[in-house]
C-alpha positions in Angstrom: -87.3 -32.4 111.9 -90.3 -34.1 109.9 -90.2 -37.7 108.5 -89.1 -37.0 105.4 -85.8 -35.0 106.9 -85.0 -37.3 109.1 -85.2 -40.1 106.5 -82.3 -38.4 104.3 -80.1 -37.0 107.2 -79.5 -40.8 107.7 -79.4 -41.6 104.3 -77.0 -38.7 104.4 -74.0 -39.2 107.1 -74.8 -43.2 106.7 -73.0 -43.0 103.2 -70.9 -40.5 103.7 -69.6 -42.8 106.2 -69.4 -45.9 104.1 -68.0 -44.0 101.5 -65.5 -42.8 104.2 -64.7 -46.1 105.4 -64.3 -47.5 101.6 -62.1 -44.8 100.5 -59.8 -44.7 103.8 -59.2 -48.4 103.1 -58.3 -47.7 99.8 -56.0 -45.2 100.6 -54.1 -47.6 103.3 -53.9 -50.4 101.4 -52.0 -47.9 98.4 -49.9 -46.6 100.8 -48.7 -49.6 102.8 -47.9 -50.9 99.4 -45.7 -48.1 98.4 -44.2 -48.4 102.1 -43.9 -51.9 102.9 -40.2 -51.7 101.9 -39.0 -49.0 103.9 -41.0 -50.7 107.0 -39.4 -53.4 106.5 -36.1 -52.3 105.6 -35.8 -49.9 108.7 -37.3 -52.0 111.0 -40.5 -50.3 112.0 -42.4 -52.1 114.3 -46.1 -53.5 113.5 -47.8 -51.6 117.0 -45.9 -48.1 115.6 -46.9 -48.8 112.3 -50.5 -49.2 113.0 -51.2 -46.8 116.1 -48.5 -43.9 115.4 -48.5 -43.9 111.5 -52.4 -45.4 110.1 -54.6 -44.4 113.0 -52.8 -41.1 112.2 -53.0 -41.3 108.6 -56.2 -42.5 108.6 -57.4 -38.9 110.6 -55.1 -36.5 108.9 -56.3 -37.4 105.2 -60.0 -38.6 106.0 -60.6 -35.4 107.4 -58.4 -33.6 104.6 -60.6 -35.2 102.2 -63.8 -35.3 103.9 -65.6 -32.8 101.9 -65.1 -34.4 98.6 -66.1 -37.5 100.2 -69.3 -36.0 101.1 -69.2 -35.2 97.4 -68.9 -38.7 96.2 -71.6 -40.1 98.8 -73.9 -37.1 98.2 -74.0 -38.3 94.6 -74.4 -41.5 95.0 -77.3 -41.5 97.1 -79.1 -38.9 95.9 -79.2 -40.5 92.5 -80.4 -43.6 94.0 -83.4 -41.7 95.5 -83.5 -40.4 92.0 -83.7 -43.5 90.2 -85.8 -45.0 93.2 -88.8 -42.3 92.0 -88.2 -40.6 95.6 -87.8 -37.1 94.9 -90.9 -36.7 93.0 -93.5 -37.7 95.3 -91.2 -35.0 97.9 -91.4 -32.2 95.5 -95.0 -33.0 94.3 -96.1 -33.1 97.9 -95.9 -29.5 97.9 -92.1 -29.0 99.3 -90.2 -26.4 97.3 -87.0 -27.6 96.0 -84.8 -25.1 98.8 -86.9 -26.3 101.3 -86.3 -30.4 100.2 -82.0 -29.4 100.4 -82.3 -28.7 104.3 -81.3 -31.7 105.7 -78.7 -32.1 103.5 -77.1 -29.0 104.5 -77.5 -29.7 107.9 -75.7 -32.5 107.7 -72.7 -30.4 106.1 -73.1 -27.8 108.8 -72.7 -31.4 111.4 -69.6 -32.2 109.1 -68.1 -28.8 108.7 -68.2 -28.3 112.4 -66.8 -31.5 113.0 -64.3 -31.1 110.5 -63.1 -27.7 111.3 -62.8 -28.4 115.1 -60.6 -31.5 114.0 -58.3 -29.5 112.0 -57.3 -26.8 114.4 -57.0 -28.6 117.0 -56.8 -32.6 116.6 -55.1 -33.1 113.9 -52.0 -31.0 114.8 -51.3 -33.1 117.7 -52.3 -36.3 115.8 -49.3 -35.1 113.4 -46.8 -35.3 115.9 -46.3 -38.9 115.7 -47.0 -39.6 112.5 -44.4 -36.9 111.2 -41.8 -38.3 113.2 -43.0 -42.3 112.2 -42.4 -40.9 108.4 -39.1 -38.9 109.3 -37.8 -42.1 110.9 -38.7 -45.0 108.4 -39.9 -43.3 105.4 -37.8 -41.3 102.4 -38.8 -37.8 103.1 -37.1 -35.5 101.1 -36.4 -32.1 103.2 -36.6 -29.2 100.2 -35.6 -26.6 103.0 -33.7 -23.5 101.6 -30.3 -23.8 103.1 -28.1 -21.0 100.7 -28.3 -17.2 101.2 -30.8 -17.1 104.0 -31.5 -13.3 105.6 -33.7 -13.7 108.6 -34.9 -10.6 111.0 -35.0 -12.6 114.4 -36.2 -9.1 115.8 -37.4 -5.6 114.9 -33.7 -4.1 113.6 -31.4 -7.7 114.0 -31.1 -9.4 111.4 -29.2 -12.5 111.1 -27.2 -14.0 107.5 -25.9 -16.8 106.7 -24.3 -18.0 103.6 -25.2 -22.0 104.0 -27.0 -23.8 106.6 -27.4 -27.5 107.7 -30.8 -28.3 109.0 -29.6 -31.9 110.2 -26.8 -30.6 112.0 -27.6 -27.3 113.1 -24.5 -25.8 111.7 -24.0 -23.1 108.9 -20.8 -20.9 107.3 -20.3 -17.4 106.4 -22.6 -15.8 109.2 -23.5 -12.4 110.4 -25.7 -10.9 112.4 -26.2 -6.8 112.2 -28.0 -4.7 115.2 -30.0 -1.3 113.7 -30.6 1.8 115.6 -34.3 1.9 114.1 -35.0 5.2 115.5 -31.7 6.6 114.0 -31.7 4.2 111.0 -27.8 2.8 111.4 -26.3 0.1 112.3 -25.0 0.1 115.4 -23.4 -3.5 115.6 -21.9 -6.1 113.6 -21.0 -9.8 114.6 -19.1 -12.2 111.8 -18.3 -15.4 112.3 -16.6 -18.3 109.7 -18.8 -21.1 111.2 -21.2 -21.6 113.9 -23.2 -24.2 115.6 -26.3 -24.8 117.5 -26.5 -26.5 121.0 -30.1 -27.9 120.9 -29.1 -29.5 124.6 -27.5 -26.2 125.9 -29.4 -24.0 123.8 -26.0 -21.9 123.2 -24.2 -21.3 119.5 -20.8 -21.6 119.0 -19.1 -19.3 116.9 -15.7 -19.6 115.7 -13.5 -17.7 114.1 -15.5 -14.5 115.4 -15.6 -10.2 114.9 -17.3 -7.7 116.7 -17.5 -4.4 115.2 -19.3 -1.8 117.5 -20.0 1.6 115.9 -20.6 4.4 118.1 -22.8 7.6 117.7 -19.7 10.1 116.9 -18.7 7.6 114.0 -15.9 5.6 115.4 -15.7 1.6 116.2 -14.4 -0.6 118.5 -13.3 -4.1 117.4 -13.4 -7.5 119.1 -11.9 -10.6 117.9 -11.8 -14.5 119.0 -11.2 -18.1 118.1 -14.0 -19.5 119.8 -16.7 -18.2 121.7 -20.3 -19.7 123.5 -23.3 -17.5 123.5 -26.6 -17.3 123.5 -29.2 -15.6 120.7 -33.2 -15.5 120.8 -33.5 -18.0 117.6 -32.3 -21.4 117.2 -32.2 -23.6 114.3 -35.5 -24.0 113.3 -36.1 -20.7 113.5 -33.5 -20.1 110.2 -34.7 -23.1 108.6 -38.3 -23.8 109.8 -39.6 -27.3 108.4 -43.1 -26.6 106.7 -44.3 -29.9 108.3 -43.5 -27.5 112.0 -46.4 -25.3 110.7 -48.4 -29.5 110.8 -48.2 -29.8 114.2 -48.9 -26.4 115.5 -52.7 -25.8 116.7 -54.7 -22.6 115.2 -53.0 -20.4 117.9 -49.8 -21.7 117.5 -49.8 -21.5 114.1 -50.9 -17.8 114.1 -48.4 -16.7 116.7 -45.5 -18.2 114.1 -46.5 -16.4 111.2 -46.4 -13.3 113.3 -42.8 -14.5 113.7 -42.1 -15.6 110.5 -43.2 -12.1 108.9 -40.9 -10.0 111.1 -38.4 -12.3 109.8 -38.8 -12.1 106.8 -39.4 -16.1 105.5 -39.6 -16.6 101.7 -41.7 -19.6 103.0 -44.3 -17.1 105.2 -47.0 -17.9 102.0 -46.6 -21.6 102.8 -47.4 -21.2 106.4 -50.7 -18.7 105.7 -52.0 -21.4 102.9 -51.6 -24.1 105.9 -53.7 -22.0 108.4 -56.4 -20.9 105.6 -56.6 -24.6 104.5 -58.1 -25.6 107.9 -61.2 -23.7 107.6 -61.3 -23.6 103.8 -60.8 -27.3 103.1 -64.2 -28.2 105.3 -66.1 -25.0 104.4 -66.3 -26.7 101.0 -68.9 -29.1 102.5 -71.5 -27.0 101.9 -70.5 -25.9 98.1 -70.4 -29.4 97.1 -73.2 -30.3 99.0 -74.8 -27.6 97.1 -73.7 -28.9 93.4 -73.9 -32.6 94.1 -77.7 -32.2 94.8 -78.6 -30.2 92.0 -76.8 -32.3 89.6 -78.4 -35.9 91.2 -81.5 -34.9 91.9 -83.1 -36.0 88.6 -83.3 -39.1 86.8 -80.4 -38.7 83.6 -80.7 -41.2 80.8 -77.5 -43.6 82.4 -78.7 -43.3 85.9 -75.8 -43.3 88.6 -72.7 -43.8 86.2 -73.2 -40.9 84.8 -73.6 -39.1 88.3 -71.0 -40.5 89.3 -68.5 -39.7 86.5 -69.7 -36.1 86.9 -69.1 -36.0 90.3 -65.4 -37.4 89.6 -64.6 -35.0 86.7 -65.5 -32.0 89.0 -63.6 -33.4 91.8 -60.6 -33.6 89.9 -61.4 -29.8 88.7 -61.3 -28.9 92.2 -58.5 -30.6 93.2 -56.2 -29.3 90.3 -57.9 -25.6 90.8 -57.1 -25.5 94.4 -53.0 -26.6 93.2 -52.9 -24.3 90.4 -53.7 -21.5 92.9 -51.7 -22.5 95.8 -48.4 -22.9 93.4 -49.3 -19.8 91.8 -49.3 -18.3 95.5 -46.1 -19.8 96.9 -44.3 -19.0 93.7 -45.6 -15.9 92.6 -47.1 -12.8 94.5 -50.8 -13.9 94.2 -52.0 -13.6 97.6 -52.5 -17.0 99.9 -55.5 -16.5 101.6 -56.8 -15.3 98.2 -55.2 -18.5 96.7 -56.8 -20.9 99.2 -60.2 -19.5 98.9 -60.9 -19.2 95.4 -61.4 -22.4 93.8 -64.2 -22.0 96.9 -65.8 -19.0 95.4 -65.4 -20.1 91.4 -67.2 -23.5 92.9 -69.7 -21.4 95.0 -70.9 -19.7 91.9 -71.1 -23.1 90.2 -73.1 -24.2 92.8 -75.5 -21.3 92.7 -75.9 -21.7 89.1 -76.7 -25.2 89.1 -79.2 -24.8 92.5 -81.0 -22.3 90.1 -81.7 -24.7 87.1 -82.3 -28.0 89.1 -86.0 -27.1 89.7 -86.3 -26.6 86.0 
């Protein structure tokens, strides 16, 4: 790496990490100001609010937000080398302007790797605690469906209920229906007026209970009870999964329960594929923004670095409402996720491009 490189990879991750550092503060001081009363009022101790809520927050957002942070700082000091009459004597010197953007993209590739590893596997853990810190002292509201749920807990069983009670593991009107695949009937049919989870025992209680067993020639067999203990190969968060579950699963985890959730069936499966996309997608868009804040900050603009800057924020906020409009139009619509998630990515890609191509000019 020659002088010149070296001399903006540092002016590179130096910013981007004052910038990170500035911003991060920003965002703590906002939120412990929006929090202090429920701290207060639910008596959340200063170690628990520090170590298992901000050190937490701190990771799970900085590195949520780290490429549009390397946005921000990308601007800001490229415009100062701008304004500084650096570039010029670079590009004069007989360095192409591809060949002047390498350090800066190798110090997205140093980000994106960094980012990425984070988010599959750091951050997950990391959101353990400060899910549970939030669950305990915060107002979280819990938007879980909880009418009319059909679940298939396995290839040919699948399981109704008519309500269910996340908080106490309990739900009315249920059934659960066993299907010859092969055949295509249904071969068994349990009903009960109310059961209840055991998360100690790991056994339901069913009361009120019917067994209908229908055999090959046609006829059934019928079994009835009051109140009955057994055992089935779901429990209660496997009706009524929370989406912050998906949070604190690492990459493999989080691919073995969406193999789950599809054979069940989950009207919330597009949530769960937007989370795992979202980990590589989120820092992957280091190097597109990389890409468009050096072409736009490269040159000297009558204005200087405000009007950078604002550019930089206007586009930001582009992203930002792109990447929503396509996720909601995902999780309520049939647009696909993984298309969803990456194609404010693409749109910004071919930006990028586009802007690369006339900065020389």
């Amino acid at each position: 790496m020659k002088l010149v490189d070296r001399y903006i990879f540092k002016k590179f991750l130096g910013t981007f990490t004052l910038f990170f550092v500035l911003l991060m503060l920003i965002a703590v001081v906002i939120d412990i100001s929006e929090k202090l009363e429920d701290f207060t009022k639910n008596g959340a101790l200063l170690n628990e609010i520090v170590f298992d809520y901000y050190v937490n927050f701190i990771a799970y957002y900085g590195n949520l937000f780290s490429a549009l942070i390397l946005f921000l700082s990308t601007i800001f000091f490229t415009s100062k080398m701008a304004n500084n009459t650096e570039i010029v004597p670079i590009l004069t010197g007989g360095r192409s302007f591809s060949r002047f953007t390498v350090p800066y993209f190798f110090g997205a590739t140093v980000v994106f790797l960094i980012s990425a590893a984070i988010n599959h596997f750091v951050i997950p853990v990391t959101n353990v605690k400060r899910l549970e810190f939030e669950a305990k002292y915060t107002q979280v509201r819990d938007d879980r469906r909880t009418t009319q749920i059909f679940r298939q807990v396995e290839p040919g069983h699948v399981v109704y209920f008519y309500s269910f009670s996340p908080e106490r593991n309990a739900g009315y009107q249920f059934t659960y229906d066993v299907y010859d695949i092969k055949e295509n009937r249904m071969v068994k049919k349990l009903e009960a007026d109310y059961v209840r989870y055991d998360s100690i025992k790991g056994t339901w209680r069913l009361d009120n209970w019917e067994i209908r067993n229908i055999h090959e020639d046609g006829t059934e067999s019928l079994q009835r009870g009051r109140r009955v203990d057994t055992t089935f190969s779901f429990d209660g968060n496997d009706i009524v999964p929370r989406l912050s579950s998906t949070a604190m699963m690492t990459t493999p985890d989080l691919i073995k329960f969406i193999e789950k959730e599809e054979l069940r069936g989950s009207e919330r499966l597009n949530f769960h594929i937007i989370e795992l996309n979202n980990r590589t997608a989120y820092p992957f868009s280091s190097f597109i923004l990389v890409l468009i804040a050096v072409s736009i900050s490269s040159r000297k603009r009558r204005g200087g670095l405000g009007v950078n800057i604002a550019i930089g924020l206007i586009l930001v906020m582009i992203y930002i409402f792109f990447m929503q409009i396509s996720t909601t139009l995902s999780t309520h619509g049939n647009f696909p996720p993984t298309l969803a998630v990456w194609t404010p990515n693409m749109v910004f890609a071919l930006l990028g491009i586009i802007s690369f191509r006339l900065a020389p000019k």
